[in-house]
Every structure is written in structure tokens, then in C-alpha cells.
Backbone as CSV, one residue per row, in Angstrom:
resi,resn,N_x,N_y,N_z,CA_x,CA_y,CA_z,C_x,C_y,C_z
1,UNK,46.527,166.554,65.075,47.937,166.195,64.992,48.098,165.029,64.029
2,UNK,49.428,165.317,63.331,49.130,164.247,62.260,50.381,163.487,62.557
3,UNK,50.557,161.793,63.020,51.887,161.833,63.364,52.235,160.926,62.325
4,UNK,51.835,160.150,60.932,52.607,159.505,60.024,53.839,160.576,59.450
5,UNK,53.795,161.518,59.499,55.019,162.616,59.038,55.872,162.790,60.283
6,UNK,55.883,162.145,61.263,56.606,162.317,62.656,57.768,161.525,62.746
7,UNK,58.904,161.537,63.748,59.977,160.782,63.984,59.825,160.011,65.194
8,UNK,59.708,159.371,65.221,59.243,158.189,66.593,60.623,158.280,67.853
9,UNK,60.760,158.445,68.628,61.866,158.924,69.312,61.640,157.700,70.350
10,UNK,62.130,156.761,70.329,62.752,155.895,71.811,63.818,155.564,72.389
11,UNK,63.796,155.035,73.660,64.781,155.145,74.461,65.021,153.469,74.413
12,UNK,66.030,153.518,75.393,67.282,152.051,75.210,66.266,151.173,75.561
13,UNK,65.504,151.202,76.940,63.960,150.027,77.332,63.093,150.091,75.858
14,UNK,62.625,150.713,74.951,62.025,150.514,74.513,62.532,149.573,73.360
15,UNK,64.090,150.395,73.238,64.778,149.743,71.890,64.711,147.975,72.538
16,UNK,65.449,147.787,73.710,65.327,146.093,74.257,63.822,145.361,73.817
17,UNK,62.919,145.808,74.193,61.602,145.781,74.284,61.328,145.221,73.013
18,UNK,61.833,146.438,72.112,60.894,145.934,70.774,61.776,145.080,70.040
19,UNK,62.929,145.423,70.256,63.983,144.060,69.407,63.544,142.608,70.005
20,UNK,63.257,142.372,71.567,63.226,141.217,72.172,61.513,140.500,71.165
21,UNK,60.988,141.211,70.864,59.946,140.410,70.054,60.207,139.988,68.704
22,UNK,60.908,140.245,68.496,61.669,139.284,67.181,60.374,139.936,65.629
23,UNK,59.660,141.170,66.284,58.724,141.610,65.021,58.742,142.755,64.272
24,UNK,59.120,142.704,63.276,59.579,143.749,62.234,58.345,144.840,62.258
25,UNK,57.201,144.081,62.329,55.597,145.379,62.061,55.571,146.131,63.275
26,UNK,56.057,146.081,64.465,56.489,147.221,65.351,57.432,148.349,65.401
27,UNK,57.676,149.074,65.893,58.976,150.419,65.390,59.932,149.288,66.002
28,UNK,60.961,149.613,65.138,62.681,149.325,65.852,63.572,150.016,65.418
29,UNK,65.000,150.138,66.156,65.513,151.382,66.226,66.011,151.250,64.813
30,UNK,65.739,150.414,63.943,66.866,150.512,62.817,65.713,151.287,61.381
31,UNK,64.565,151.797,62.084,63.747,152.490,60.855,64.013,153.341,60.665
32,UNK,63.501,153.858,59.584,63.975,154.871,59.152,63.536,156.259,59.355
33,UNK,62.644,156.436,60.567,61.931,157.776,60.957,61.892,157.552,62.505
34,UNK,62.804,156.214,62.809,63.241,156.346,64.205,64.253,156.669,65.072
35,UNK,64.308,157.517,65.722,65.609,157.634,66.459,65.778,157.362,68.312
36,UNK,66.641,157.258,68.483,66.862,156.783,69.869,67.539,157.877,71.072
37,UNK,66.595,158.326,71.749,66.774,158.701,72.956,67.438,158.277,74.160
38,UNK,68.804,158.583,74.682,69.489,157.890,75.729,69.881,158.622,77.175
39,UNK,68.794,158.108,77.717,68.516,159.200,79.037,69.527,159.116,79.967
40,UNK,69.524,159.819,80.848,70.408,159.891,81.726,70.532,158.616,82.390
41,UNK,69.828,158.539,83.110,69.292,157.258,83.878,69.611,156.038,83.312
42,UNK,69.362,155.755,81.977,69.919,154.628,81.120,71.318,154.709,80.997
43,UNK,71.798,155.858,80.419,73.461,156.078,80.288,74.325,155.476,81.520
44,UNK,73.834,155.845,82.573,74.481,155.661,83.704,74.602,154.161,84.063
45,UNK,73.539,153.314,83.714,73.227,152.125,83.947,74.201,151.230,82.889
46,UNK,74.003,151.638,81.773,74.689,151.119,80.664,76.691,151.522,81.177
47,UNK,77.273,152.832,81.636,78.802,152.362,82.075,78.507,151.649,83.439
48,UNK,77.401,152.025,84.260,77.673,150.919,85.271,78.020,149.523,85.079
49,UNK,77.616,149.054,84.456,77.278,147.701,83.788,77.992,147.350,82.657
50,UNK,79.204,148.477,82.374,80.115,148.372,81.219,79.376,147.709,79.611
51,UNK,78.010,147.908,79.652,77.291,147.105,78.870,77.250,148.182,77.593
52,UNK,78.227,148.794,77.055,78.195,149.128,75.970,77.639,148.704,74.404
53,UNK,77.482,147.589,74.372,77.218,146.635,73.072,75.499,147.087,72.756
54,UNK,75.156,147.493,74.313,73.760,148.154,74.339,73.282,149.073,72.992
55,UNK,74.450,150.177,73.101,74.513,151.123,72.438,74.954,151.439,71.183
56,UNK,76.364,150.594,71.212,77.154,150.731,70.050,76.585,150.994,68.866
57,UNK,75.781,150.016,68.418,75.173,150.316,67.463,74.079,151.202,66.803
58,UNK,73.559,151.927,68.034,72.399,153.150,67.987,73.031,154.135,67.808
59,UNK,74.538,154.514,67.629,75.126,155.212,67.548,74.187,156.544,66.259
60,UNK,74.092,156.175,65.295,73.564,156.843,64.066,72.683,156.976,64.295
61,UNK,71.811,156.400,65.290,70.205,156.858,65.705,69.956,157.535,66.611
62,UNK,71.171,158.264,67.348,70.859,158.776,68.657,70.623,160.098,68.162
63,UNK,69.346,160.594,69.405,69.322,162.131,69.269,69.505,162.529,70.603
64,UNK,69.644,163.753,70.286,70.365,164.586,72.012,69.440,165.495,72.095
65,UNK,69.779,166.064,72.948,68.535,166.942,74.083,68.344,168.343,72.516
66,UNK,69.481,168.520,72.402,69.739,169.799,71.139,68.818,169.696,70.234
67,UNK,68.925,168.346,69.582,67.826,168.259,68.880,66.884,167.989,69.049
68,UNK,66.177,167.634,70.210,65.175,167.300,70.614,64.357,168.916,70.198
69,UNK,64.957,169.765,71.271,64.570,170.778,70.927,64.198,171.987,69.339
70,UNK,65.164,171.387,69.056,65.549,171.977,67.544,63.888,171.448,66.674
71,UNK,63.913,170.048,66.898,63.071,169.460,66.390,61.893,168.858,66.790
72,UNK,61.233,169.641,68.088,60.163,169.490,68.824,58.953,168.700,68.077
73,UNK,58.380,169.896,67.040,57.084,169.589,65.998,57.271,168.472,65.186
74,UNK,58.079,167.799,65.145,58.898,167.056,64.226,58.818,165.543,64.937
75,UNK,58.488,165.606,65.981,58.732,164.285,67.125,57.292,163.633,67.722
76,UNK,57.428,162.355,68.055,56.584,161.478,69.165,57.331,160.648,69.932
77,UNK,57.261,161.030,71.084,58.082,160.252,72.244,57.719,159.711,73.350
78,UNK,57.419,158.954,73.627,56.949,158.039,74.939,57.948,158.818,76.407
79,UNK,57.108,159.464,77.140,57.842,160.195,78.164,57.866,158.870,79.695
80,UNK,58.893,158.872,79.816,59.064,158.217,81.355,59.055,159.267,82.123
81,UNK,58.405,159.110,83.579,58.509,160.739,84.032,59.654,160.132,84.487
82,UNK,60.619,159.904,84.881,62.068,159.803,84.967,62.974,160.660,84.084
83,UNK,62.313,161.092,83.146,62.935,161.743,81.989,62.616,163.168,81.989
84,UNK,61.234,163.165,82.487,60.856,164.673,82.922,61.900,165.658,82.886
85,UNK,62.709,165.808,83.624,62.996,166.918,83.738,64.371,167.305,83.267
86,UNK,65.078,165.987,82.786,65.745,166.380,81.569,65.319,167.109,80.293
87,UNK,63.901,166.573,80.048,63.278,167.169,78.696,62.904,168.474,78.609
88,UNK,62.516,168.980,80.220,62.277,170.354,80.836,63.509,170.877,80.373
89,UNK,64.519,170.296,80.886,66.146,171.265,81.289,66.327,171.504,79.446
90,UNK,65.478,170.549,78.205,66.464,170.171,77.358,65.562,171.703,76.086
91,UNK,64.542,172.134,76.835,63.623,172.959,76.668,62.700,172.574,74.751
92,UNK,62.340,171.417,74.970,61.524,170.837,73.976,59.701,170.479,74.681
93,UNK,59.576,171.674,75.330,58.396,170.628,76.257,57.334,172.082,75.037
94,UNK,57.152,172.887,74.695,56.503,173.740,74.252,55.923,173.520,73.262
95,UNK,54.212,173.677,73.231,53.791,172.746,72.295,53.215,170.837,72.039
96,UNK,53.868,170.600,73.620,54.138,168.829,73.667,52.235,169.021,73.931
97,UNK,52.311,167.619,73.600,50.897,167.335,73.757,51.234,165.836,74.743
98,UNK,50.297,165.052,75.968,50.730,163.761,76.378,49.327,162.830,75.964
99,UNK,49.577,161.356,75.644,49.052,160.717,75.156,48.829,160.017,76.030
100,UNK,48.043,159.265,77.208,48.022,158.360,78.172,47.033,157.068,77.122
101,UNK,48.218,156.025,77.551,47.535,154.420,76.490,47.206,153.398,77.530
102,UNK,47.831,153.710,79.521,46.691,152.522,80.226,46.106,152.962,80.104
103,UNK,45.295,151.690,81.205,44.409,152.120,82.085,43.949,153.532,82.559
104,UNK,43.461,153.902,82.674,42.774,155.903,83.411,43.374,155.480,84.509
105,UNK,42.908,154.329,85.128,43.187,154.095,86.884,44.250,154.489,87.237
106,UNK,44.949,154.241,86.737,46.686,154.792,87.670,46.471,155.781,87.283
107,UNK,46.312,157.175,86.720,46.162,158.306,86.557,45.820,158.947,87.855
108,UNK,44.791,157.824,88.751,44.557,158.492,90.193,45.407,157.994,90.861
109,UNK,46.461,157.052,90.868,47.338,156.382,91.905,48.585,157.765,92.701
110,UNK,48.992,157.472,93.203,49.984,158.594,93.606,51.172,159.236,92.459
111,UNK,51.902,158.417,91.602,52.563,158.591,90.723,51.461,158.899,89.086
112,UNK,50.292,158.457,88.788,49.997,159.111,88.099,49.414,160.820,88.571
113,UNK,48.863,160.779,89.240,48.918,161.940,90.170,50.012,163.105,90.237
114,UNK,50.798,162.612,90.171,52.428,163.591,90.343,52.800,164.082,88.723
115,UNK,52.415,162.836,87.688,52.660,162.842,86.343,51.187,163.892,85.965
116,UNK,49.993,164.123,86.479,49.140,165.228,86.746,49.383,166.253,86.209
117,UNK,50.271,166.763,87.730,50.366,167.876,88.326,51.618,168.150,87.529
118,UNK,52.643,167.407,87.135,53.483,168.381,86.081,53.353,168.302,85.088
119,UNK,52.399,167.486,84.206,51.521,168.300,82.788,50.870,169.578,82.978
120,UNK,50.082,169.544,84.049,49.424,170.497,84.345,50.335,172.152,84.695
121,UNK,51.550,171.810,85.346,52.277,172.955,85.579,53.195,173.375,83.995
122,UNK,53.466,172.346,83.278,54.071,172.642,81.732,52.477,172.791,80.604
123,UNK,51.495,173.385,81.361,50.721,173.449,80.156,50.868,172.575,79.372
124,UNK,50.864,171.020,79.182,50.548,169.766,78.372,49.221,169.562,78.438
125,UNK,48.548,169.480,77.535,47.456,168.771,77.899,47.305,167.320,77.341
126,UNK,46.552,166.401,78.656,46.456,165.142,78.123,45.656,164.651,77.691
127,UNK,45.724,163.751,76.901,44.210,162.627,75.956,44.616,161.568,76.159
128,UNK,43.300,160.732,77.138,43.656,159.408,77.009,42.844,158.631,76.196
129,UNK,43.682,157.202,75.771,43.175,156.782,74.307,43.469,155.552,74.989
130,UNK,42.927,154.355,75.936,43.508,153.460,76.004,43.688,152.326,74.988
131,UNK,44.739,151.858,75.384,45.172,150.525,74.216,45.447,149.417,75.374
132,UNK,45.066,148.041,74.497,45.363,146.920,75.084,46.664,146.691,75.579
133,UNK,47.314,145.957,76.299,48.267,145.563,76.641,48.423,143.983,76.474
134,UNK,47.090,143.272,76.368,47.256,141.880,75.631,47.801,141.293,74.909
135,UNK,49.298,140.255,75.173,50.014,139.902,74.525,49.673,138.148,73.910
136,UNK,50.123,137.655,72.933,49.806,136.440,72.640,51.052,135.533,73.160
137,UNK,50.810,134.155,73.538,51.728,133.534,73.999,52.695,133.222,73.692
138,UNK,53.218,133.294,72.006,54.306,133.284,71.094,55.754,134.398,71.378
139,UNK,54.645,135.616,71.829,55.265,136.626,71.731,55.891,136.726,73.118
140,UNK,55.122,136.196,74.109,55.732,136.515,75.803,56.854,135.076,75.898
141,UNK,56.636,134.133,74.982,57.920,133.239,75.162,59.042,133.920,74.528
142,UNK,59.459,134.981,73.264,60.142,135.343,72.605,61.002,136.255,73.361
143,UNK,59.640,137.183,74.662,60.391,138.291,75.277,61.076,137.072,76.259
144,UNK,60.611,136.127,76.845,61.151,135.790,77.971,62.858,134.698,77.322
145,UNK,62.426,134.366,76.215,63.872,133.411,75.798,64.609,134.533,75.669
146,UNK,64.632,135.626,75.170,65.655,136.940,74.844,65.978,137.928,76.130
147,UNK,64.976,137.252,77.156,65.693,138.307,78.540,66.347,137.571,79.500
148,UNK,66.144,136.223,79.389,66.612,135.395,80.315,66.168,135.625,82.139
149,UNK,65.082,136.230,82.576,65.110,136.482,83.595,65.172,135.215,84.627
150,UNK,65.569,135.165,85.727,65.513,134.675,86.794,64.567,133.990,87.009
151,UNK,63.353,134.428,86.849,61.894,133.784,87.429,60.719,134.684,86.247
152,UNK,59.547,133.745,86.199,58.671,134.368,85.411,57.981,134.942,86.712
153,UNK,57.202,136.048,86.828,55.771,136.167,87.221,54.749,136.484,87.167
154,UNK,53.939,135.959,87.089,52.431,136.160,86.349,51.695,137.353,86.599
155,UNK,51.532,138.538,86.460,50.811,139.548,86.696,49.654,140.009,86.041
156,UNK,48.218,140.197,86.690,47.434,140.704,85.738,46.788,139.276,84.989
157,UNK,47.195,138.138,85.139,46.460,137.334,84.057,45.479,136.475,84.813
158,UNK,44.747,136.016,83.757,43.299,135.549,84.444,44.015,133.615,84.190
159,UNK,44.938,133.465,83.770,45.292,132.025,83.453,46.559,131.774,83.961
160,UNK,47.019,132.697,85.185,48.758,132.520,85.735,48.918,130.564,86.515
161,UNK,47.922,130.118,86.399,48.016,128.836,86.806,48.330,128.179,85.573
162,UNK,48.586,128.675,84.644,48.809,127.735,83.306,50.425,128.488,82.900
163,UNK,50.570,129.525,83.230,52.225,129.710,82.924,53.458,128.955,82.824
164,UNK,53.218,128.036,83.713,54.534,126.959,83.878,54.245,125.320,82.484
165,UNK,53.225,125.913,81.986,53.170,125.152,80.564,53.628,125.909,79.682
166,UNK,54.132,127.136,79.768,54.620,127.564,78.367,55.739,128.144,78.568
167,UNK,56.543,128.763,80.135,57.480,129.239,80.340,58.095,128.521,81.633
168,UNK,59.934,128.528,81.420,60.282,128.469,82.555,60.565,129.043,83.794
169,UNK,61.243,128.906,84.722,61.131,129.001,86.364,59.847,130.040,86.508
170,UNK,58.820,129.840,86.594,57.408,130.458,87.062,57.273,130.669,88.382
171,UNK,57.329,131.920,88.867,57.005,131.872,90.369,55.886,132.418,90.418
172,UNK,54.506,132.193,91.171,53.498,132.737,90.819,53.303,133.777,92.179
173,UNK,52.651,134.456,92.595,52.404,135.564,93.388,50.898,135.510,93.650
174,UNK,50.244,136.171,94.603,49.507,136.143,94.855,49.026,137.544,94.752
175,UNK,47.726,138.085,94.491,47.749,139.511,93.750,47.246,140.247,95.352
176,UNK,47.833,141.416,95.699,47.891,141.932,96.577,48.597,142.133,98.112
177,UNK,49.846,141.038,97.809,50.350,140.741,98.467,51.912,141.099,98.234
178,UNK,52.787,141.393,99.240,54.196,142.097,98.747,55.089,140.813,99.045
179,UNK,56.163,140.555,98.306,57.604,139.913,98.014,58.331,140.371,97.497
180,UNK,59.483,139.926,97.626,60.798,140.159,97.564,61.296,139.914,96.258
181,UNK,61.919,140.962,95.319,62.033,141.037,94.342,64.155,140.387,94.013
């Protein structure tokens, strides 16, 4: 599969995502072989939230289920299984190939498990290729000044006792243990 001749297809989380890093050498929705996917699930969230300004401007980048299909061979798209079965209903799954970039491990968890069993029932087959998820500290202050969240929390890091030197309200967690979100 050759995907530099491909159209990079993301959705509204990814578009937030990659704009909030302030870095041009990543896809963003304003390239020119990218287009933007607006799922159900997002749509709904976006009039809930009257947060139109989301969108407005992806307007020229959006693709719809029509073309999804139209233009299957033509595409790479990061699947949420949330999206599943719109993409089923939108009949572009023929041919899909899935790319898994964690960890393998969640692949056995219950939800990778489920994400399994319906590759496996749409004839997808998967290749996993993991990639880092290691971010540098420049870049996790950039996402966190541009999201404004509530509280930081440290997940996954081997240095979450040093967080509250580089970000504000830090709540730290204890790993294996449940709270209140």
C-alpha cells in the first residue's frame, strides 16, 4: 500500500488535537490532501454545545459518507470504533485495511477485543506497527495552554511528580485506582 498518493481523512478530535500543537510538520485540516470527517457523535456534540466556530471553517474540507465511499482506494483514516458503523452503513469498508499504532496490549482488553471481532467479521485485516506516544514537554504545555482543562493528570509517566513544575492545577492519581472524573 502506498499512502504518499492518499487523502488523510480526520475527524473534529483529531482536527483540535493537531491544531492545539501549534506544529505545521503534522497533518492539519488546512492541507492540501486533507479532509475532514464529521461523525455523528461529534455533530451532535458540536449543536449541543452550539459550538459551531468548531466547524465553520472545515466547511471546504468536509467529506461525507458519499464520498467516503466513492473514494475508498483514495483514503487513510484513523477509525474510532464509535464510527464503526456509520462507515459500515456509509459502505466504504471494502478493501479497508486497519493499522493498530498502540500498544498490542489493549488489543486483548475487552474493547480491543470487540474492535477484533468486527475487523474480523468485515474481512479487515490488521497490522500492527507500534509508534511512540512520547511527547516532549514544549508540546504538552501547548496542548494544555490551548485546552484549558480543569486539572492536569499525569498518566503513564515515569516523572508525574515533576508535572506541577511545568503545568498548572496538577492533580496527580494514583495508577490503579478509580476517581471521579
Amino acid at each position: 500500500m502506498i499512502f504518499d498518493k492518499r487523502i488523510f481523512v480526520m475527524d473534529l478530535y483529531a482536527v483540535t488535537i493537531t491544531a492545539a500543537t501549534g506544529r505545521q510538520t503534522i497533518p492539519q485540516s488546512n492541507w492540501d490532501r486533507v479532509r475532514v470527517y464529521l461523525a455523528k457523535s461529534q455533530k451532535r456534540r458540536v449543536i449541543e454545545a452550539q459550538a459551531f466556530e468548531r466547524t465553520g471553517a472545515l466547511k471546504p474540507k468536509r467529506i461525507f459518507p458519499e464520498e467516503l465511499c466513492e473514494r475508498k482506494g483514495q483514503l487513510v483514516m484513523p477509525l474510532r470504533f464509535s464510527m464503526a458503523r456509520e462507515l459500515e452503513a456509509a459502505g466504504c469498508l471494502e478493501g479497508a485495511h486497519a493499522i493498530w499504532s498502540m500498544w498490542p496490549g489493549y488489543l486483548r482488553e475487552p474493547s480491543g477485543q470487540r474492535l477484533r471481532t468486527w475487523l474480523d467479521e468485515h474481512a479487515i485485516p490488521l497490522v500492527i506497527h507500534h509508534a511512540s506516544g512520547h511527547a516532549c514537554i514544549p508540546d504538552l504545555q501547548r496542548l494544555v495552554e490551548a485546552i484549558h482543562p480543569g486539572r492536569v493528570v499525569p498518566i503513564r509517566s515515569e516523572a508525574s511528580d515533576r508535572f506541577a513544575e511545568f503545568f498548572p492545577r496538577v492533580d496527580r492519581q494514583r495508577d490503579g485506582i478509580w476517581w471521579e472524573v
